[in-house]
N, C-alpha and C positions, 0 to 999 in steps of 0.2 A: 288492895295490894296492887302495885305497879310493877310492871314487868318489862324490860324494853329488850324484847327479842330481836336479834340479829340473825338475819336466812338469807340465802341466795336464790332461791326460786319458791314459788306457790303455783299449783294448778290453777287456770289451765296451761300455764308457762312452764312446764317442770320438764325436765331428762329424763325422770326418773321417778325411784320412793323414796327422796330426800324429801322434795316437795309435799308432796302426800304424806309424808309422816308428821312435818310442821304443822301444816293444816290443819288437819285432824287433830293432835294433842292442843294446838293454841284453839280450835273452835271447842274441846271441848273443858280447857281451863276455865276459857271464854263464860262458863258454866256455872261456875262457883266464884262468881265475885271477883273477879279478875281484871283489869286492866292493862290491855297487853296492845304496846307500840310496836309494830315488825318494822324494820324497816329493811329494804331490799336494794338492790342494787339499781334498778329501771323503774320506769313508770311505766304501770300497767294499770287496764279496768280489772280486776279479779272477782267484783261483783259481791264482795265478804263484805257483811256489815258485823259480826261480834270482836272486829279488834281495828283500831288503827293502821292503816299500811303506809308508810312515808318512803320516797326514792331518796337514796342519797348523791343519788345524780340523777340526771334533765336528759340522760337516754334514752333509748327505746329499748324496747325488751328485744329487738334483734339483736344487738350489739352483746347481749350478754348470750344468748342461745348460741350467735355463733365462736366465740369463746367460749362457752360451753362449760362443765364441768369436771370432763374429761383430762383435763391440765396439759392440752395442747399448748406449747407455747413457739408453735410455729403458725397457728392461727392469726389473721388479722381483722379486726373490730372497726367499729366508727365509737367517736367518744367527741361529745361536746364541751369544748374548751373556747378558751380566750375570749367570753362574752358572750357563749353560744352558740359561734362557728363551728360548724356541721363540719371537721377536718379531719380524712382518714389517717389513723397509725398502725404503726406492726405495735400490737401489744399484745401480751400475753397474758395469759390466766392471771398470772404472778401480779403482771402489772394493774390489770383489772381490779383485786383484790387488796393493792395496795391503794388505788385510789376511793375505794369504798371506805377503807380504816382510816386513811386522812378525814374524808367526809363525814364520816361516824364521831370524830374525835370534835369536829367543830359543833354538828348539832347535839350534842348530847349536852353541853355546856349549859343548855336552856332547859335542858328537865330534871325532873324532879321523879326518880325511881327507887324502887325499892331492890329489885336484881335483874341483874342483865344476866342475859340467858342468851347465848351463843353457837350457831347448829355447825359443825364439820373447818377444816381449816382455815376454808376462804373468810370466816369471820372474826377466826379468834382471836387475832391480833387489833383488830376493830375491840373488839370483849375487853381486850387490854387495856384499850386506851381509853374506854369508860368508866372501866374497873378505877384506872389512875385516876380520871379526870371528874368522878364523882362519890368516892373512896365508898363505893356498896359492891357485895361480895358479885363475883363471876361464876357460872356455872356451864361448865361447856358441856353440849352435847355431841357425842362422838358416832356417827354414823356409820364411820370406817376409816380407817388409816392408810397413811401410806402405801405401806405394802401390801395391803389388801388389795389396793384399784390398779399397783402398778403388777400384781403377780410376782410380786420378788422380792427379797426385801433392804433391796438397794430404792429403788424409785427415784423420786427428784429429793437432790438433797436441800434445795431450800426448805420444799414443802414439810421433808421431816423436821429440819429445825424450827419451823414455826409452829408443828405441833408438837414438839419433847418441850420449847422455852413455854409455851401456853399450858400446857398441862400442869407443867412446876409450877409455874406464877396463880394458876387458877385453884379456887376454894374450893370448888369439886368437879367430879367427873361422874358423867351419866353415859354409861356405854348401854347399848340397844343390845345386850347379847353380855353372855358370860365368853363367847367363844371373840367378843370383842376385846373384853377387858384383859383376855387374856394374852390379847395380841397389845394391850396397851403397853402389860408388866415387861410383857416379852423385848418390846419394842422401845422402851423409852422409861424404866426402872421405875415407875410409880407407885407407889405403895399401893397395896391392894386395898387398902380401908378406906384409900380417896377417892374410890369409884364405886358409883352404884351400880347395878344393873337393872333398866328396865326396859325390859321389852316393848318393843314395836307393837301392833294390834291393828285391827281394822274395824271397818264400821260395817255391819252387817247391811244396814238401809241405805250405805253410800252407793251401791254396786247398781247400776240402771241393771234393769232385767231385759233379757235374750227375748227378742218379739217374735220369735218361731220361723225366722224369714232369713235363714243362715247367707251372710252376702256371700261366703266362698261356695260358688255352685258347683263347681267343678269337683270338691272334696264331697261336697254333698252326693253329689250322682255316686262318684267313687264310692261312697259306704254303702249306698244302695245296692250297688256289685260284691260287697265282703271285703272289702280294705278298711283299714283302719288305723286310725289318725293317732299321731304323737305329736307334742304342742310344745313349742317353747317359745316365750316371751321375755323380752329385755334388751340391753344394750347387749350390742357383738363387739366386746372387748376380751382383753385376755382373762382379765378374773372373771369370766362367765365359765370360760369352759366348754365352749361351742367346739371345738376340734375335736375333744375328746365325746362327745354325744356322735359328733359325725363317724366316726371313727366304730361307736357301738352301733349306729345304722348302717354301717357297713354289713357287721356280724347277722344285725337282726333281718336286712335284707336276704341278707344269702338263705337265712331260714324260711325266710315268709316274707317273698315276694308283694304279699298285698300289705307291707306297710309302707307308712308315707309319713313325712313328719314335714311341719307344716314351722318352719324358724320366723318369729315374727321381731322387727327392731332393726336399728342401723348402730352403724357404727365401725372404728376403723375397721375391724375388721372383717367388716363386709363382704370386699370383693374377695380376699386369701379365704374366707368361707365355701363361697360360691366356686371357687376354683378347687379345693380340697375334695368337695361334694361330686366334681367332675374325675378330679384324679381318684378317687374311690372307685368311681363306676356307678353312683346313686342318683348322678344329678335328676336323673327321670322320678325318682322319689322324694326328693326335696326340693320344699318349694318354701322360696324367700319373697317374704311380704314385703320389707323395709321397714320404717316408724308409722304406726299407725294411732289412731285416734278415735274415740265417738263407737260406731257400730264394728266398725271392720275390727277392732281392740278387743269389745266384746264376743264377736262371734268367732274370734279364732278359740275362746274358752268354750265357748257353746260346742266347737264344732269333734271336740277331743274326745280320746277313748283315755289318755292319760296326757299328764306334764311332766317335763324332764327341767329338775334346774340342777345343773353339773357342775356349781360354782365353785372354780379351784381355793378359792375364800369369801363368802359370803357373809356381810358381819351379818344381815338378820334376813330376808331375802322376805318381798310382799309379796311374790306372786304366782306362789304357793296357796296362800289363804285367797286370794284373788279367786285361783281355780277352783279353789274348796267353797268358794262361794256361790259359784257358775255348774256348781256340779262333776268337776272331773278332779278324778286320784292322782298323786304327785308321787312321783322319784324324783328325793331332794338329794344332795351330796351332803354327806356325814360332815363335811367343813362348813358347814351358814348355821347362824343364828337360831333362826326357824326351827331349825331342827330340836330345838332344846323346848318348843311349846306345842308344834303338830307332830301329835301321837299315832293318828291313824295314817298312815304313809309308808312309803317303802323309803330305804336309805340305802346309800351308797359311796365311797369313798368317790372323789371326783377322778382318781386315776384308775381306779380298776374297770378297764373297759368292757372285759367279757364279761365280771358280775353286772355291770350296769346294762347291757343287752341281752344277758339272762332275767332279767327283772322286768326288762321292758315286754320281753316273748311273753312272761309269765301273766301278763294282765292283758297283753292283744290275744294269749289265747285260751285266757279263762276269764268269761264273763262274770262268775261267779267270785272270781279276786278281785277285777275291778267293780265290782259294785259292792264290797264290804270296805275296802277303800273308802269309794265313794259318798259312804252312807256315815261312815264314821268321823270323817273328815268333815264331813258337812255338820255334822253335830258338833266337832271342836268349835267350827267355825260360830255357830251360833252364838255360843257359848263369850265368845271374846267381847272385846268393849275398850273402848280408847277410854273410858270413864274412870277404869281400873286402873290404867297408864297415867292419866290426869293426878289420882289422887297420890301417887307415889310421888309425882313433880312437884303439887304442894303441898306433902309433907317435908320435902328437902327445901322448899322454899321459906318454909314455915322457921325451919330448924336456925337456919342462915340467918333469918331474921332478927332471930332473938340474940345468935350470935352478937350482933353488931349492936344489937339494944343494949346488951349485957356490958 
């Protein structure tokens, strides 16, 4: 079976768990006889030998990072045109995006697939024009919509129209969450029998281990004194929810001075964080990493008594099971994904601040909640397997198949 996946990033190039989810499900199709072309927007080394990776442009992986995925389209890029010439443009996501589907529309002309398989907006229109230009069915997968990245559910109105016209036009839909699809029906009237749902997963052996050698010393020494750490990790955008977490350390400080919470990632909204954290009164208690990578990524999970993800929409949210991997209990918000597969956890609506800083006092000051949490969650964790994710993808691969055979 031939597969020609269409993705805008792979680790170690990724923003985010868009990347990491690609990855993973295509390494472990990769599995069972599968033949899978990605092809990407840059050239990069990514060092994967279980699947093809092709650029459909002669970029660098900068050019797309600082574009981004975010759908800045006040951002500006480098893009090589006119024979190669290295010449700066203002281009946007928008435009980035559309010159991938032009480029996707010309190579696809020369292969020979069985389904294109299309991950989030920026490709589905690329999906389309494979769809068209080698009449075998499309299947999009939906990571998140619109108004999930933008917090509202106005956001950019290109970007909806490119994902309501691909939805229509596409043979089915794989939402990563029921609490997605249900933003798909909400959002863009799709019948509910055209989407599947299957959850996101992680790889239990993917996660490098904690070497005992925590890089933040300074949190270190602090636990040593009786403070105790609250973790969160991801983009500082508005569907995180980072105001409202600020806002319960507010509460939680005024209770119990020795906590500290420890916000790891970039993003716009960075700086309005960092200043929030001052207009509170906490900035002494919170402390901002920015994007991190490698060890300093893993030890802010080593270094946790709990994780906070307070995501005002979260279609499936990875790093929760990240933390249940590393060892520390999660407070997720009752709006992600996640929430419908990690059972041992605390939940919380992402607006109700004072439950969400009574939940957090209740495990900085019972050792005994945090480590039933702890112990629980690790055991979901175990438990998962992108193998299980894998086999739901080719049975709807399988299904489509025969479709078109028939």
């Amino acid at each position: 079976m031939k597969i020609l996946m269409l993705g805008w990033e792979l680790p170690p190039y990724n923003s985010g768990g868009l990347g990491i989810a690609c990855y993973q499900l295509c390494k472990a199709l990769s599995q069972k006889d599968i033949d899978i072309e990605f092809i990407l927007p840059y050239q990069a080394d990514h060092e994967i030998d279980f699947m093809t990776i092709t650029a459909a442009h002669p970029q660098g992986i900068e050019a797309v990072l600082r574009a981004g995925i975010a759908y800045d389209s006040q951002r500006y890029i480098k893009r090589y045109v006119d024979g190669g010439e290295n010449e700066e443009l203002s281009l946007s996501i928008e435009g980035q995006q559309q010159l991938y589907e032009h480029a996707v529309e010309q190579m696809v002309a020369e292969r020979e697939v069985d389904i294109i398989h299309a991950h989030d907006w920026l490709t589905f229109r690329a999906g389309l024009r494979a769809k068209e230009r080698l009449g075998r069915p499309l299947i999009l997968h939906v990571h998140s919509v619109e108004s999930d990245r933008s917090g509202s559910p106005h956001g950019n109105p290109l970007v909806k129209e490119i994902e309501g016209q691909s939805m229509l036009l596409a043979d089915r839909i794989i939402a990563v969450s029921q609490h997605t699809k249900n933003k798909i029906i909400e959002d863009y009237n799709i019948p509910a029998d055209k989407i599947e749902v299957v959850h996101n997963s992680i790889d239990p052996t993917a996660l490098a281990p904690l070497d005992g050698d925590n890089a933040y010393r300074y949190l270190t020494l602090m636990k040593q004194l009786g403070y105790r750490v609250v973790v969160n990790v991801g983009r500082l955008t508005i569907q995180k929810g980072l105001p409202n977490l600020l806002r319960a350390a507010q509460k939680v400080v005024e209770r119990d001075p020795k906590a500290l919470f420890l916000i790891v990632g970039s993003g716009e909204q960075y700086f309005e964080l960092i200043d929030l954290a001052a207009e509170l009164g906490i900035g002494q208690n919170v402390i901002f990493t920015d994007f991190q990578r490698g060890k300093r990524w893993r030890d802010a999970y080593g270094i946790g008594d709990l994780f906070v993800m307070p995501s005002v929409s979260e279609p499936f949210g990875l790093t929760p099971l990240e933390a249940a991997g590393y060892g520390m209990p999660s407070l997720i918000s009752k709006q992600s994904g996640v929430s419908e597969i990690l059972h041992s956890c605390l939940k919380v609506d992402y607006w109700d601040v004072d439950e969400m800083a009574n939940q957090i006092l209740a495990v900085l000051q019972h050792d005994d909640l945090r480590d039933e949490l702890r112990n629980g969650a690790y055991r979901e964790y175990q438990r998962l397997s992108w193998h299980d994710v894998s086999d739901k993808v080719l049975s709807l691969y399988q299904h489509h198949m025969e479709g078109v055979a028939a």
